[in-house]
C-alpha positions in Angstrom: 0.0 0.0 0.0 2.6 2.3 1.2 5.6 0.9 -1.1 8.0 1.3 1.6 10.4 -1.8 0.5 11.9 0.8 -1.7 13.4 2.6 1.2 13.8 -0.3 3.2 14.8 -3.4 3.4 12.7 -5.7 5.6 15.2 -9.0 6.9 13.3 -11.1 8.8 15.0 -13.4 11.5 18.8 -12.7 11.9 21.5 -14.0 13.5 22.6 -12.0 16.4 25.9 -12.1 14.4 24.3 -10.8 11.9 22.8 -8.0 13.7 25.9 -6.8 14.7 27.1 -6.5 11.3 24.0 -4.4 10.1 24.7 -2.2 12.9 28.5 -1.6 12.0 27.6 -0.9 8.7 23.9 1.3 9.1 23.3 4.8 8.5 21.6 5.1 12.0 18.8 2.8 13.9 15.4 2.9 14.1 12.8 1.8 16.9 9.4 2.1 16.3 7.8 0.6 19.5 4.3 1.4 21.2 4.8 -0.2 23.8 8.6 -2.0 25.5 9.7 -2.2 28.7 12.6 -0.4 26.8 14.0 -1.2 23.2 17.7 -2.9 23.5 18.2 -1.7 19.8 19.1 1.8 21.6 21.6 0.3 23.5 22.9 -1.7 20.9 22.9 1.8 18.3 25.1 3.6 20.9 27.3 0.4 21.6 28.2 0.8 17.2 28.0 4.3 17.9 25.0 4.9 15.2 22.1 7.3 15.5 19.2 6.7 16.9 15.3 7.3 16.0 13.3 6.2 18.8 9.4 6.0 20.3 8.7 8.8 22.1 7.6 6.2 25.0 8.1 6.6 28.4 10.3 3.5 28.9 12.7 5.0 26.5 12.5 9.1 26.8 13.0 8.0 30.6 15.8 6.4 29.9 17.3 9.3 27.8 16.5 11.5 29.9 18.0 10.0 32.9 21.7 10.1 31.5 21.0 13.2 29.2 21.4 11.6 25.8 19.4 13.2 22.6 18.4 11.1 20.4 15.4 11.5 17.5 12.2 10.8 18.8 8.4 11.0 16.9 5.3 9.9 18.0 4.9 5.8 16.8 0.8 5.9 15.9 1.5 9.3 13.4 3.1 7.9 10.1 3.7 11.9 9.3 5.7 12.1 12.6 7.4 9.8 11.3 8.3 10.7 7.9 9.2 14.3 9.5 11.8 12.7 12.1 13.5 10.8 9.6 13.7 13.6 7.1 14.8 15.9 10.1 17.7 12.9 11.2 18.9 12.8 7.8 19.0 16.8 7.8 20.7 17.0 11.0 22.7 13.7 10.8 26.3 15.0 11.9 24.7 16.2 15.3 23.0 12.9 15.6 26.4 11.2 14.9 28.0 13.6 17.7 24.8 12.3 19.7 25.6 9.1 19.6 29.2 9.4 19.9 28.5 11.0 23.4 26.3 8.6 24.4 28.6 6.1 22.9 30.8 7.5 26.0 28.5 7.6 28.8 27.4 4.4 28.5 30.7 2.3 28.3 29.6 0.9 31.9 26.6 -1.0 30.7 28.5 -4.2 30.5 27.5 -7.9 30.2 29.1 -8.4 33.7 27.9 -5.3 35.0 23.7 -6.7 33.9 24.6 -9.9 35.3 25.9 -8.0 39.0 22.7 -5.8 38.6 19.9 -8.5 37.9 21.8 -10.8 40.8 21.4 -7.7 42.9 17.7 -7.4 42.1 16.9 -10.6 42.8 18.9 -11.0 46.1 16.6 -7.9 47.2 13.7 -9.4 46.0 14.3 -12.8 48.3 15.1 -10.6 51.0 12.0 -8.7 51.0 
């Protein structure tokens, strides 16, 4: 209906191997959510250090907002949103770059032993609640 397959290109099931090599080689990332407890693709962009477009949920603007990182975010149920915020992150794509380069830096402690330490922590509190 909307011919968006010749803008994008829709993959299916990858390997997480995979998925790392799309995100060393993208333009930026996108994460059009309603509703996530939070999207691990925004992680994941600032890990590659790639742009992000993102849900303006609260899960995510939260997170953002919490360690002061700007990313692109538009409203997921308005398709013109949409449109607007990727014409707007192409636009402005160096400052998004910079973005995610800074954000690239403030997250370097978001490790896989530093989850494990923090969900073990969780749950230790949780049995002695």
């Amino acid at each position: 209906k909307f011919r968006v397959q010749e803008y994008f290109l829709f993959l299916g099931f990858v390997s997480r191997d995979e998925v790392f090599n799309l995100y060393e080689n993208c333009f930026g990332v996108i994460t059009s959510t309603t509703y996530e407890a939070f999207s691990g693709a925004v992680l994941e962009a600032f890990r590659f250090k790639k742009p992000v477009l993102a849900s303006n949920i609260k899960p995510i603007s939260s997170f953002l907002k919490s360690y002061s990182l700007k990313v692109t975010l538009f409203d997921p149920s308005n398709p013109n949103d949409i449109a607007n915020s990727i014409q707007s992150f192409s636009t402005n794509y160096s400052d998004n770059l910079l973005n995610s380069l800074i954000a690239n830096e403030k997250l370097k402690f978001i490790t896989p032993t530093y989850t494990v330490t923090s969900i073990k922590n969780i749950c230790k509190n949780l049995n002695n609640s």
